[in-house]
N, C-alpha and C positions, 0 to 999 in steps of 0.2 A: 266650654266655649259658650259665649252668651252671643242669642241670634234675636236683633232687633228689626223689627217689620215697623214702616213709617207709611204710612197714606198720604196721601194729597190729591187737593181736589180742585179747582180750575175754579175760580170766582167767577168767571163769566159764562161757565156752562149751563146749559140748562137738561132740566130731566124731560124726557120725552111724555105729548101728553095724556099717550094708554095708558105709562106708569102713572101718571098722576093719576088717574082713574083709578086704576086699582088699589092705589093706598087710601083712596077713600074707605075700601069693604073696611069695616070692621074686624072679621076675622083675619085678613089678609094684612092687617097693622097688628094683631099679637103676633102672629105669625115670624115674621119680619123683625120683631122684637127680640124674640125668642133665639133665632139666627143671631143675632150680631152679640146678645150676650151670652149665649153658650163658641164666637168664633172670640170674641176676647179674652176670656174666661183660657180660651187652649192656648191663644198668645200669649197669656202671661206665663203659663206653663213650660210653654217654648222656651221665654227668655231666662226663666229662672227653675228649673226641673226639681232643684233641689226642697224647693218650699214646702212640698207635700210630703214628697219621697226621701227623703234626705235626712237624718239626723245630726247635729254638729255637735263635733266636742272641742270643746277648748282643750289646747295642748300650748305647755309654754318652753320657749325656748331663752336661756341664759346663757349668754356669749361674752368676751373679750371682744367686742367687733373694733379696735382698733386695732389688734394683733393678727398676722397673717394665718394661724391655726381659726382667729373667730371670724373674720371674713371669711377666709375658704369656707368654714362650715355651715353661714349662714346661706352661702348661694348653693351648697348640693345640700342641704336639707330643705331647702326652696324650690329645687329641680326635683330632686326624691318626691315630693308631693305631687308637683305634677304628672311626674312619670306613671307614678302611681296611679291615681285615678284615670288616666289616659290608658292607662291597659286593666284596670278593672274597674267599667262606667257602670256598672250594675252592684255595684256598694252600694248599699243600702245606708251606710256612715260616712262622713265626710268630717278630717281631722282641721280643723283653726288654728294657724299658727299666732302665739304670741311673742314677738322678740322683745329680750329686753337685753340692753348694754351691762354690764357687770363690772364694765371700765376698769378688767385686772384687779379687782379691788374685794378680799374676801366681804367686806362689810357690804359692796355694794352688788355683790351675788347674791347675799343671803337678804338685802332689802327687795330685790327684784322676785326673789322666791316666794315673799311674803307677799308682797302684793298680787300675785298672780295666783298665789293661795287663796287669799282673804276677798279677793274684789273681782278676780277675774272666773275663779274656780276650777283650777283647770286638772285635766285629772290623769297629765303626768307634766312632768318636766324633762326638758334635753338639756343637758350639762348640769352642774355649770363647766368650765372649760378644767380647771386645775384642779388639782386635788385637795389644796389646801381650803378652793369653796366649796366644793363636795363634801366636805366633811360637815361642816352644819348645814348646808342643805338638806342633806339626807338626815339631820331629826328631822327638819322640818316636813318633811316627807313622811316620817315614818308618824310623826305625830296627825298626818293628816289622812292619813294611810295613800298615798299618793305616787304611785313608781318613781325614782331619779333616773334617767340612762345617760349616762355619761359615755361619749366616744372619745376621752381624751382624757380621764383622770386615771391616769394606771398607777401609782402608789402602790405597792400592799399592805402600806399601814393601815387605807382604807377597802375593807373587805366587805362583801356582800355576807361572809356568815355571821360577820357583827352587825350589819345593817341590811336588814331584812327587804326592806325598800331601796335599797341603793343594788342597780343593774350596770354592770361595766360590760360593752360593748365594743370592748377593745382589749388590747391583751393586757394583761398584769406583767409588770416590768420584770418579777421573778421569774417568768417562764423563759427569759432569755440570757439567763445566769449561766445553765447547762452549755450551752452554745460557746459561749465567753469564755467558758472553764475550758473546753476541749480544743479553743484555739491557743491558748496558754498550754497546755499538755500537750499540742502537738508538737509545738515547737520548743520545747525543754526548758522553758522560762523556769525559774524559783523565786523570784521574787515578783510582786506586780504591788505597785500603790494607786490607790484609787481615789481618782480627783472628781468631785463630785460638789453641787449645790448646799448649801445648809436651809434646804423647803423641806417639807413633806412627800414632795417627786425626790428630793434627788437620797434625805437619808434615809428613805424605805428598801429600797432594794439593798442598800449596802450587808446588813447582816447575813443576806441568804449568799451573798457572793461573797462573802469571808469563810463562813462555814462550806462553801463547796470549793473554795481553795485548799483549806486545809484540809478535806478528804483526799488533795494531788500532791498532799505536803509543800504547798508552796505558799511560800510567807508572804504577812502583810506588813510590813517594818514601821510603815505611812500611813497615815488616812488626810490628806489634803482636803480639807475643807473649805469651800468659797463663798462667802456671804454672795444674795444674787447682788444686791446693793455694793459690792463691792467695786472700788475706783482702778484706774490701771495702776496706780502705784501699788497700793495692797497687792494686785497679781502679780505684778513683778517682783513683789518682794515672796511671793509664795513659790514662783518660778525659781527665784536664784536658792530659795532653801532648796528646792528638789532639783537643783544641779547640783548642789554640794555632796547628794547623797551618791550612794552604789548604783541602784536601783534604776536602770534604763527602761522598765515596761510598765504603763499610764493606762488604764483604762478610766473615761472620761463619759461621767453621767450625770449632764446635764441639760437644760434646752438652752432652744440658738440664743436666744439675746446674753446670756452667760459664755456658751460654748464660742463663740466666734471670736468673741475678744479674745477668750484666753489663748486659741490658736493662733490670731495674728501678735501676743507678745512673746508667746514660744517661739517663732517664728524670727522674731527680735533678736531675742535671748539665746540664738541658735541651738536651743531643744528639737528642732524640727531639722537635726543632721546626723549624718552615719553613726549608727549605734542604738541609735533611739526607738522604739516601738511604741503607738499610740493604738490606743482600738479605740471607738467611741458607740454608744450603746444605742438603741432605737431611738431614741429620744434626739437625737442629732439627726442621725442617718435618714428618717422617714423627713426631713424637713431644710435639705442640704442646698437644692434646687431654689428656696427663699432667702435662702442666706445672700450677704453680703459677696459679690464675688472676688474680694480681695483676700474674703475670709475663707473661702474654699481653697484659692490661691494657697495660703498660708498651709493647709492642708495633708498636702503632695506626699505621698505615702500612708496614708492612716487606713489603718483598716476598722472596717464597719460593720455591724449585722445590721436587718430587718426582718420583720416575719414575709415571709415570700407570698406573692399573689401572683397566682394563675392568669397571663393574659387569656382574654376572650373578644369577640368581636364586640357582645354587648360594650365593655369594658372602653373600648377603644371608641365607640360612637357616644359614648357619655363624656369621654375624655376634649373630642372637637365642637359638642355643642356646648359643655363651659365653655370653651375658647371663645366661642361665638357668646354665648353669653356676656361674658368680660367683656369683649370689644364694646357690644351695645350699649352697655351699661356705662364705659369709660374707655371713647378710642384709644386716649391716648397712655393707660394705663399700660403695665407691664403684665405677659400672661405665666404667673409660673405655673409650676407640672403641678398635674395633682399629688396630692400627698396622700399615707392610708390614712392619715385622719379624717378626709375627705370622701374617702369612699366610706368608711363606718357610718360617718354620718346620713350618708345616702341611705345605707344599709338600715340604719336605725329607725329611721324616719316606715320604710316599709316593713320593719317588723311591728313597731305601734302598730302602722296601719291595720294589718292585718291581724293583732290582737285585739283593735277597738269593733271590727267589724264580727268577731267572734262572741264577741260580750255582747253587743250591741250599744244599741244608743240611748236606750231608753233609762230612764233613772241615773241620768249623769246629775247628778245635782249634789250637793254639801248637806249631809243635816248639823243644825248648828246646836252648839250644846251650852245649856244655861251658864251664866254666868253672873259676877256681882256688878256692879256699877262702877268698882274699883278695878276692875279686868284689866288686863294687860292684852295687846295685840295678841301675844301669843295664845292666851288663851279663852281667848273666842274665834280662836279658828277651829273651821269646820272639820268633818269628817267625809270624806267621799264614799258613796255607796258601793261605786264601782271599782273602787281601786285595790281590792284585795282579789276579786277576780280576773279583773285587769292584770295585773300583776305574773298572777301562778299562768295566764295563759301567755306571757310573753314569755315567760319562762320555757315553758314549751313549744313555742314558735324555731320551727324551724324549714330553711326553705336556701335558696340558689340565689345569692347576692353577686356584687360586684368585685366583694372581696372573695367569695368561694361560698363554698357551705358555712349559713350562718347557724351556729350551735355554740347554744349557750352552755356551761355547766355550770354546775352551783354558783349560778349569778352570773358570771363573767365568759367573755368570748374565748375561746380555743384554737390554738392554733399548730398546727401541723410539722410546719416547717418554719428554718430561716434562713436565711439569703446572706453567703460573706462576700463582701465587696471591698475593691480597694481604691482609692480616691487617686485620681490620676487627671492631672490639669484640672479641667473644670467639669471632668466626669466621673464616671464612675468604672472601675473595670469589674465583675463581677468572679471569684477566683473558686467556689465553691456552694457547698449547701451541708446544714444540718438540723439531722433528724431525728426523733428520738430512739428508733429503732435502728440508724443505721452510720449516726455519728456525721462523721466528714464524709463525701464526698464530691466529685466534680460535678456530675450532670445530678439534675434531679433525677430521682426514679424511685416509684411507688414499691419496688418491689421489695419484699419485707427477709426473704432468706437470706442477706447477707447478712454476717456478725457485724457488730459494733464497732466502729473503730475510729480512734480518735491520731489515726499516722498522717505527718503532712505531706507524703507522696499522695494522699486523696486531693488536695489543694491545688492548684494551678501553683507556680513563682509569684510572687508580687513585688510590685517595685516597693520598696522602702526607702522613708525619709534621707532625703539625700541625694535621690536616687542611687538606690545603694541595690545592690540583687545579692547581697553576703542579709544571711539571715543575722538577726541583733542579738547577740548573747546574753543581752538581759540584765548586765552592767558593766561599768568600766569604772576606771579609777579617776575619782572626781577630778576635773580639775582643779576648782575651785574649792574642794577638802582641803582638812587637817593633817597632815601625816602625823602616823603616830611614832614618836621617839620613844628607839628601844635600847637601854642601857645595856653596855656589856662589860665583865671586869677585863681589869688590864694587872696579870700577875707574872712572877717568874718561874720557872720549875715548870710540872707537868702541864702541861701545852695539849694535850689529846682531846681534853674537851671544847676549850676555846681558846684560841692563839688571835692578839690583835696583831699585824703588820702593818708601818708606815714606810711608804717608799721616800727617800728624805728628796728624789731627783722630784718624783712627780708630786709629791705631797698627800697622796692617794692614800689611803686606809683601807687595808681590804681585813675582812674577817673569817676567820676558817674556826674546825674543830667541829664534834660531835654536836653538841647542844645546837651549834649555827645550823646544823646538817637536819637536823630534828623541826628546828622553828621553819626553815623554809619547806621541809615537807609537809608540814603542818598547813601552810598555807595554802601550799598548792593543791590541795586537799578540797579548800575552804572552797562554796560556789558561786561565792563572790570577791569582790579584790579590796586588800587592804592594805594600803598604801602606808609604808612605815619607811624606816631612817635608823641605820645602828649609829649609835652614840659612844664612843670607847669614856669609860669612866677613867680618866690619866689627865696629868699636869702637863703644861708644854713641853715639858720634858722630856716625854713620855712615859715614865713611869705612874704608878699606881695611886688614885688620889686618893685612896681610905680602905680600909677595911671592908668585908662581903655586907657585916653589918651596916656601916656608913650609905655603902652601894642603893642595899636596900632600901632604906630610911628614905633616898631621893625620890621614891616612888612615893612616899607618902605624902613627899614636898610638893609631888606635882613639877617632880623636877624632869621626869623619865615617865614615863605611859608604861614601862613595861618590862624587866630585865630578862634578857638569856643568857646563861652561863651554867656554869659548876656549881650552883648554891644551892648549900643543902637546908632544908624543910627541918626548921628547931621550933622552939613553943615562942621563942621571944620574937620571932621574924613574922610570927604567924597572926600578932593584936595586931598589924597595921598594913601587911600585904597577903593578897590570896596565891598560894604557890597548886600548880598545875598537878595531877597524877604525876606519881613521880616514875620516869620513865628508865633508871639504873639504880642500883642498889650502891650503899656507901657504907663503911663500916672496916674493921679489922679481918681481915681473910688469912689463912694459909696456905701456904700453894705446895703441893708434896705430889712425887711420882704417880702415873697412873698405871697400874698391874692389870692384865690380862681375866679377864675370867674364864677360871680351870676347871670350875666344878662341873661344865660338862667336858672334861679331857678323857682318853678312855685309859691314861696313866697315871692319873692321881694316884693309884695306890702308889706309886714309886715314891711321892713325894715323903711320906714321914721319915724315911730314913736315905742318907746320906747315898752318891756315887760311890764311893773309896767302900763303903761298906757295904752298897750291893755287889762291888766287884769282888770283893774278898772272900764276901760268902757265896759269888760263883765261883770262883777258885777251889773254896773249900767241897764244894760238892763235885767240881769237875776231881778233881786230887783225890775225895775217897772213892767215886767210881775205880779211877784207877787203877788204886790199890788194890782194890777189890776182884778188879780183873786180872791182877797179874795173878793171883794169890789161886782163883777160880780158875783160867780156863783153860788151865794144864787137866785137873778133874773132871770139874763142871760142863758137860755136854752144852749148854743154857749160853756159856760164856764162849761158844765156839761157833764156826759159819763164816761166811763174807765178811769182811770188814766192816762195811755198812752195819751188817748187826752188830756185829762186836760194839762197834761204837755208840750206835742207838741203847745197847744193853747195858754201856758206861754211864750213859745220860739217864735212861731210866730208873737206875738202880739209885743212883745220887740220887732225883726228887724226889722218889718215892717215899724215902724214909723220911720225907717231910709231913706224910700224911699216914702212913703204919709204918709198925714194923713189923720186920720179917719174921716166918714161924718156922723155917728152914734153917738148919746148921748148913754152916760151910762145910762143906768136904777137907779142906782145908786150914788145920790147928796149929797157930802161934804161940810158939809157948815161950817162956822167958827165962 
């Protein structure tokens, strides 16, 4: 605050005349002298503190200030400064803003950097706004040795370990890939195509979010790419290709001036109705509130992340004195929300500060380094003393901003969390959160012992396009596709594999048999839909218009997309169609009885010789027992007893002479 003191003095007064006496004394006129220039001497001090005590450093700022990210940014890195020194008046540093316009234009970023290089010396730079100017900015930086902090170039094409000078103070668009992945895996998607800008913002992140698709096995069939320069005809004509496809789930990374159009021609094109699923990346969602509200309209169902920020009260009283700001500046202007690019900026502004106050102030200056006559701008620019020290201690700055804890790692801002929301009229409904530690779910919470979990019971419902509460399956059957024509033969005789039928009343063709039974479970299989059409290969007739070979040929004609039937896999069918595993076997067979297996029976020995001839030779052993016993056991005591023995003595005596013979005479001699 600058405190002006003004005197005045009355023309007609007069001094009283003992004063006048005494400014006669001579000692009493130094005196009096000495007074008024040691109380001026403290009034200028008053009005300006800074002149003695104060060191300044030039600091430059490169902006888009016709785009609503460089306006917001230039009024809270304007507010950040005062805040700043408003709550630390005992700096001994006081930061100089320099703005310059960049007018969207890489060339006219990287002229604004140069000049604030070469003329103004300044010894960092904020922004530029995009990544595509950040990219030459930061040699120029790095040749000056000069910090860049960018609150708003998130690429990961451009990295702080490739450019040692270039500081991102805001997230790297990869860090929200994870997030994106785990709402695709929770809701059983398999395919997603990803519609995205053809800049430096938008095809950076694309590789890291293909490779962590295919670690969920979920395909990328599409890459839809949109010039920004792109007219609404080109979009619509990019639109009706990705109707044509399967594929109903869009993740959508781009900024607004791109993003909005293309939702209000989705919108058109009724892409934005039951079936459809859209997510749209940080890059929208932190900047929704500026958009167009016909184009948030257009919206109605999409789901969004951001990185999450802790409300605080700080937070909230920064938020009404922009308000108030805006107004002053432009009653009758519109006041949007703040955005986080808006609060980084804040944020950015007080980590310089408190890096520059760390360094100091002293020996802010360029040394310049020889050169010829023939020099080029670029190289007679300076070197800053300060900017390597500058530098490692922003690195290490860290402290309690608007956005949370600001902490850098290897260059770039960090962030904890993110925020899935779902766009609902012209707000937002918030359905969740994720974390690295703890995946999906409902409320935040810091607490780290739950497992990981990417289930969408964690998730609220969300209304979907359409208003639809049926979750989107992730495709349907185009309407505006191709179906594919699948040939089938049409023969007499064995009928088990594929039978055509025409009803002659309804005119109807229906098709049956094995192979038809095989193709459709084939499909129903597949995790997407493919719209096909059997075609019988027959004459009006209905009979058979050619041979298996003719059939097949048609595929090569481009007459058939595809046959199903009976046809068997030869070498001549195989130069000009690709035939499937073959799912039965074809060939000469014989078909003969099937016989029991005996070899564990506990009778097999019965088997080598005949019934009639095991009966006869029981006979014959039953028959010489009892010869034998009539013969014995009139004698024979052995051959005498109960019945029972008698007859056990007929049986034994029979088998036994199968294994000895006897060493006993009969008692009893036949003689002849």
């Amino acid at each position: 605050m600058v405190t002006t003191i003004q005197w005045s003095l009355k023309p007609k007064s007069r001094l009283p005349l003992d004063l006048l006496e005494m400014v006669k004394s001579p000692y009493l006129l130094v005196y009096l002298i000495f007074l008024s220039v040691s109380f001026w001497a403290e009034t200028a001090i008053v009005q300006n503190p800074s002149v003695e005590s104060n060191a300044m450093v030039d600091i430059g700022v490169v902006l888009d200030l016709s785009s609503k990210v460089g306006e917001m940014g230039e009024m809270c890195v304007s507010m950040a400064l005062s805040d700043f020194y408003a709550a630390h008046a005992n700096y001994k540093t006081r930061l100089v803003l320099h703005v310059r316009d960049s007018q969207g234009d890489v060339v006219g970023a990287a002229s604004a950097a140069l000049e604030l290089l070469k003329n103004v010396e300044v010894q960092a730079i904020i922004g530029p706004q995009r990544s595509s100017e950040a990219k030459f900015v930061t040699h120029l930086g790095r040749k000056a040795h000069v910090p860049i902090l960018s609150f708003s170039a998130t690429s990961p094409s451009l990295s702080p370990k490739h450019s040692p000078y270039f500081v991102r103070t805001t997230l790297d668009d990869s860090s929200q890939v994870k997030a994106i992945v785990a709402i695709v895996e929770a809701f059983g998607w398999r395919e997603v195509v990803p519609i995205y800008e053809d800049t430096d913002y938008g095809n950076g992140m694309i590789p890291y979010l293909i490779d962590a698709f295919q670690g969920i096995d979920t395909r990328v069939p599409y890459r839809s790419v949109i010039p920004p320069t792109a007219g609404d005809l080109q979009i619509l004509e990019e639109l009706n290709k990705l109707a044509t496809m399967q594929t109903r789930v869009f993740v959508v990374h781009m900024r607004a001036s791109l993003g909005s159009r293309l939702f209000k021609h989705a919108h058109k094109a009724e892409m934005m109705s039951d079936g459809y699923a859209w997510i749209i990346t940080d890059g929208l969602s932190m900047i929704l509130d500026p958009m167009n509200p016909s184009a948030v309209d257009s919206m109605e169902g999409v789901l969004g992340i951001q990185p999450y920020l802790p409300e605080s009260k700080r937070l909230q009283d920064f938020k009404m004195r922009r308000k108030r700001e805006i107004f002053l500046r432009n009653p009758n202007s519109k006041t949007d929300e703040l955005s986080l690019f808006g609060i980084w900026a804040y944020d950015t502004i007080w980590a310089l500060a408190m890096a520059v106050e760390r360094v100091g102030g002293t020996n802010s200056s360029f040394s310049k380094t020889e050169t010829g006559k023939n020099s080029t701008c670029l190289a007679t620019l300076g070197i800053s003393e300060i900017g390597e020290r500058l530098l490692k201690t922003i690195l290490n700055t860290r402290f309690k901003g608007l956005s949370g804890d600001f902490h850098l790692v290897e260059g770039q801002l960090q962030s904890s969390a993110f925020e899935i929301f779902n766009v609902i009229g012209k707000g937002e409904r918030v359905i969740g959160y994720w974390t690295p530690k703890r995946g999906l779910s409902r409320g935040f919470d810091t607490v780290d012992k739950i497992a990981y979990s990417t289930s969408k019971a964690n998730l609220k419902n969300p209304i979907w396009p359409g208003d639809s509460t049926t979750i989107p399956k992730g495709w349907a059957v185009p309407i505006k596709g191709k179906k594919l024509i699948i040939g089938v033969p049409v023969k007499e005789g064995f009928r088990e594999f594929v039978e055509v039928k025409r009803d002659s009343h309804t005119n109807k063709t229906t098709f049956e048999g094995f192979s038809i039974d095989v193709f459709l479970a084939v499909l129903h299989t597949l995790p997407f839909a493919l719209p096909y059409e059997f075609k019988p290969y027959m004459k009006p007739d209905g009979s058979s218009n050619g041979s298996y070979d003719e059939l097949v040929k048609e595929v090569k004609l481009q007459n058939f997309d595809a046959v199903v039937g009976d046809i068997t896999i030869v070498a001549n069918r195989s130069l000009y169609v690709d035939f499937t595993l073959p799912y039965s076997e074809s060939g000469v067979s014989m078909v003969v009885l099937t016989k029991d297996d005996e070899s564990k029976n506990a009778w097999i020995f019965l088997k080598p010789l005949s019934w009639d001839l095991w009966l006869t030779t029981g006979a014959a052993f039953i028959f010489t027992g009892a010869v034998v016993w009539i013969l014995e056991h009139r004698l024979n005591t052995e051959f005498r007893g109960p019945r029972g023995q008698q007859l056990g003595m007929i049986l034994w005596f029979s088998f036994s002479t199968l294994v000895f013979a006897h060493s006993n005479c009969p008692y009893t001699t036949i003689y002849s």
